[in-house]
C-alpha positions as protocol buffer text, in pm:
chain_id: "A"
residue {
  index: 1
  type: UNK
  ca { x: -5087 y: 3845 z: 1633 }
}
residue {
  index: 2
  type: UNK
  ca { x: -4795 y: 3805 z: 1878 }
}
residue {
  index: 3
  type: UNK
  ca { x: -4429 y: 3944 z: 1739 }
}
residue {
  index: 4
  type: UNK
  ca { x: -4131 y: 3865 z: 1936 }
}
residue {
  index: 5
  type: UNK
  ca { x: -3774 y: 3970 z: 1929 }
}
residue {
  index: 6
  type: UNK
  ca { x: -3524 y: 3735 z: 1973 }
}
residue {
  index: 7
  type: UNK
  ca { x: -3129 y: 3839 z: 2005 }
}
residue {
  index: 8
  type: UNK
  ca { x: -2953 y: 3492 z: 1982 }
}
residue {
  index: 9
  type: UNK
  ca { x: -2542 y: 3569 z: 2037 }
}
residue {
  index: 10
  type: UNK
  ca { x: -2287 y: 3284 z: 2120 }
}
residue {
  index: 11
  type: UNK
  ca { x: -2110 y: 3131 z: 1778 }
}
residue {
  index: 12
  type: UNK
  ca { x: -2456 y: 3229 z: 1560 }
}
residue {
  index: 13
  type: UNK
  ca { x: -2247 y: 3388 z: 1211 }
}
residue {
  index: 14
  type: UNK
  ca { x: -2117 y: 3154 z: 1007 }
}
residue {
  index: 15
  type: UNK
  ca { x: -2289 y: 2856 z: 1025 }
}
residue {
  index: 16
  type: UNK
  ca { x: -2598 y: 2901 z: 862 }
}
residue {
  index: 17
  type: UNK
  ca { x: -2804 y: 2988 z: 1143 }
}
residue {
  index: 18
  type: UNK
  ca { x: -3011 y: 3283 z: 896 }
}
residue {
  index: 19
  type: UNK
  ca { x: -3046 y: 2988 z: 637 }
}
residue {
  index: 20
  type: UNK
  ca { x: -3175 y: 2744 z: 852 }
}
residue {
  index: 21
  type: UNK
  ca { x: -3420 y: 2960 z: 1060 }
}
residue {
  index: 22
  type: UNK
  ca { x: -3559 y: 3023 z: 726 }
}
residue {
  index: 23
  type: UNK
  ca { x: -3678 y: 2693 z: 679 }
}
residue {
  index: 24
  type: UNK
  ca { x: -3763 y: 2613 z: 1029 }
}
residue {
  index: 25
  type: UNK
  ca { x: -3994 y: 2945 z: 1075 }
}
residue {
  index: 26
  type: UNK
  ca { x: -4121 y: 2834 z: 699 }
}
residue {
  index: 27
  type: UNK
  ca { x: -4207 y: 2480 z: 806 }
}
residue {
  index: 28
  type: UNK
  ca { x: -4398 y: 2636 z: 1089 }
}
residue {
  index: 29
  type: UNK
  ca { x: -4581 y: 2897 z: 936 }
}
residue {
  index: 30
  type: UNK
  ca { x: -4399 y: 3180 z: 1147 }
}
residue {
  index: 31
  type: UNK
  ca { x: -4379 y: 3526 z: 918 }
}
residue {
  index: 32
  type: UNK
  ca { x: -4074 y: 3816 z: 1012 }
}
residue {
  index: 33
  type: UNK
  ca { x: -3736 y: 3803 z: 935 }
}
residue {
  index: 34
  type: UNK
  ca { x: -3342 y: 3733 z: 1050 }
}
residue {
  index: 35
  type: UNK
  ca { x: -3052 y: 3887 z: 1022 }
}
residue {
  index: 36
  type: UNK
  ca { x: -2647 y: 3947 z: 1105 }
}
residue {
  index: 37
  type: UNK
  ca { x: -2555 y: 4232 z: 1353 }
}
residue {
  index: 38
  type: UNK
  ca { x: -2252 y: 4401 z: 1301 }
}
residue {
  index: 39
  type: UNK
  ca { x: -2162 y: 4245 z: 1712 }
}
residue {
  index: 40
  type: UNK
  ca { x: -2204 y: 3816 z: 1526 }
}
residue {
  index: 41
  type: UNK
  ca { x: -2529 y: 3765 z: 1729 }
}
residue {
  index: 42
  type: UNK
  ca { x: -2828 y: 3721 z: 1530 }
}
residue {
  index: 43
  type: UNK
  ca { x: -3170 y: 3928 z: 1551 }
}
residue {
  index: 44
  type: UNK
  ca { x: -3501 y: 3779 z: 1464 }
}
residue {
  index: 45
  type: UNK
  ca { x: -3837 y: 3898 z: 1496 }
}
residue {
  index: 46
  type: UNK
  ca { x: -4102 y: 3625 z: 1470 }
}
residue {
  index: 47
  type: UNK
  ca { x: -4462 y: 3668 z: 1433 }
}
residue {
  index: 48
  type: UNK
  ca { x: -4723 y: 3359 z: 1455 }
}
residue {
  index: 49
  type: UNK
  ca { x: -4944 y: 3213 z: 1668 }
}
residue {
  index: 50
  type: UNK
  ca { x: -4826 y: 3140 z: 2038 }
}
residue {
  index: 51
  type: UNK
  ca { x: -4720 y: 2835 z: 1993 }
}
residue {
  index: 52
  type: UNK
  ca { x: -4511 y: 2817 z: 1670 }
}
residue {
  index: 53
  type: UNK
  ca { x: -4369 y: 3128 z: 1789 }
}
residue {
  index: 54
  type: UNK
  ca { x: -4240 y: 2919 z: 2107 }
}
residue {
  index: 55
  type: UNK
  ca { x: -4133 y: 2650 z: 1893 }
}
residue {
  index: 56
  type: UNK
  ca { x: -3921 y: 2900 z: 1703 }
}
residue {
  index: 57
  type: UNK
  ca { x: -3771 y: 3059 z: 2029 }
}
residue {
  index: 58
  type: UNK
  ca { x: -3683 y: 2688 z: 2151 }
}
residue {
  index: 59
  type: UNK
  ca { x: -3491 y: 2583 z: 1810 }
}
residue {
  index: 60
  type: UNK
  ca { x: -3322 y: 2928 z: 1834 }
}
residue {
  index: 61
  type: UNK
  ca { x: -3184 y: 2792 z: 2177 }
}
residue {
  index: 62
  type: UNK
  ca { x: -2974 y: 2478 z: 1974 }
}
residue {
  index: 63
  type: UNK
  ca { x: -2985 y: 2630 z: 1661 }
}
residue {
  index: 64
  type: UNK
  ca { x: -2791 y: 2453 z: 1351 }
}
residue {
  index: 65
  type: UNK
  ca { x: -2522 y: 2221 z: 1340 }
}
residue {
  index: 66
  type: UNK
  ca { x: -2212 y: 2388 z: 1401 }
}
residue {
  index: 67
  type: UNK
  ca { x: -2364 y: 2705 z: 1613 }
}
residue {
  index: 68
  type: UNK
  ca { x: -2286 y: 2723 z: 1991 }
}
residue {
  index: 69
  type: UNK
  ca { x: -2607 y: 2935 z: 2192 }
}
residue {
  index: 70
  type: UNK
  ca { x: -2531 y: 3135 z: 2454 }
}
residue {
  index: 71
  type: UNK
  ca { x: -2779 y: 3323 z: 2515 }
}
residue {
  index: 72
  type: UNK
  ca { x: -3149 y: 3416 z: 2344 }
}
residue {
  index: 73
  type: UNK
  ca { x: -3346 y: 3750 z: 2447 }
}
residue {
  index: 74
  type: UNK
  ca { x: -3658 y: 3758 z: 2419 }
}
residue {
  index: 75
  type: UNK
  ca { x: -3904 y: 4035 z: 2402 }
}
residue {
  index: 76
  type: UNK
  ca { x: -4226 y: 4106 z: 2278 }
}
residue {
  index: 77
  type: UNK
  ca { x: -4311 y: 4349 z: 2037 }
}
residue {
  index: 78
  type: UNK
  ca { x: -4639 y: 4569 z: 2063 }
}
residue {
  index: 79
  type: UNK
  ca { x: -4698 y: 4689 z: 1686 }
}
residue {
  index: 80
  type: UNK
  ca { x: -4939 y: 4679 z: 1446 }
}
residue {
  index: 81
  type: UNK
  ca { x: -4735 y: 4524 z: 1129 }
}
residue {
  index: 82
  type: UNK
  ca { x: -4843 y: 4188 z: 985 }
}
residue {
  index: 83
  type: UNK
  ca { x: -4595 y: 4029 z: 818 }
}
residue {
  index: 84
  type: UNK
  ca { x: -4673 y: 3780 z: 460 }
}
residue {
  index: 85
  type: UNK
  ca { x: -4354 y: 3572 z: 482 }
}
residue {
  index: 86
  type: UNK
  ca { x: -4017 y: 3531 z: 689 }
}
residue {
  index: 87
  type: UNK
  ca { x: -3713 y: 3636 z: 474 }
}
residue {
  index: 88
  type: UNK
  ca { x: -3348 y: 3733 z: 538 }
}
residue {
  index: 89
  type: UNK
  ca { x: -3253 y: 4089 z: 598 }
}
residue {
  index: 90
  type: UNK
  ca { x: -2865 y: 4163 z: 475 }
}
């Protein structure tokens, strides 16, 4: 099943950008997690089928109200572990 990494950084911390990709990778059936770095960008890792995964990278790009994108690395990951839900981390 495809896993990507996405680093999102711009003005991502503080304005609910965790809370809401919650419910947007929840509404599209996209398993992983999100979390703070200690630098305020944001790392995901999103695993799904192709297309919700996309879906997912494209919100990250606008994020929520309030956040300010600049910039979204993406990656793919090659492992092996399937995830059953997308939750916070920290």
């Amino acid at each position: 099943m495809p896993t990507k990494s996405l680093l999102i950084s711009g003005r991502v911390q503080g304005v609910g950008f965790r809370y809401t990709a919650l419910h947007e990778a929840e509404r599209l059936g996209v398993t992983g997690w999100v979390m703070n770095e200690p630098d305020g960008s944001v790392h995901m890792v999103a695993q799904g089928s192709e297309a919700v995964v996309v879906v997912l990278e494209e919100w990250c790009r606008t994020g929520p109200t309030g956040a300010i994108v600049q910039e979204v690395q993406v990656s793919t990951l090659d492992t092996c572990e399937v995830f059953r839900d997308f939750r916070i981390l920290r």
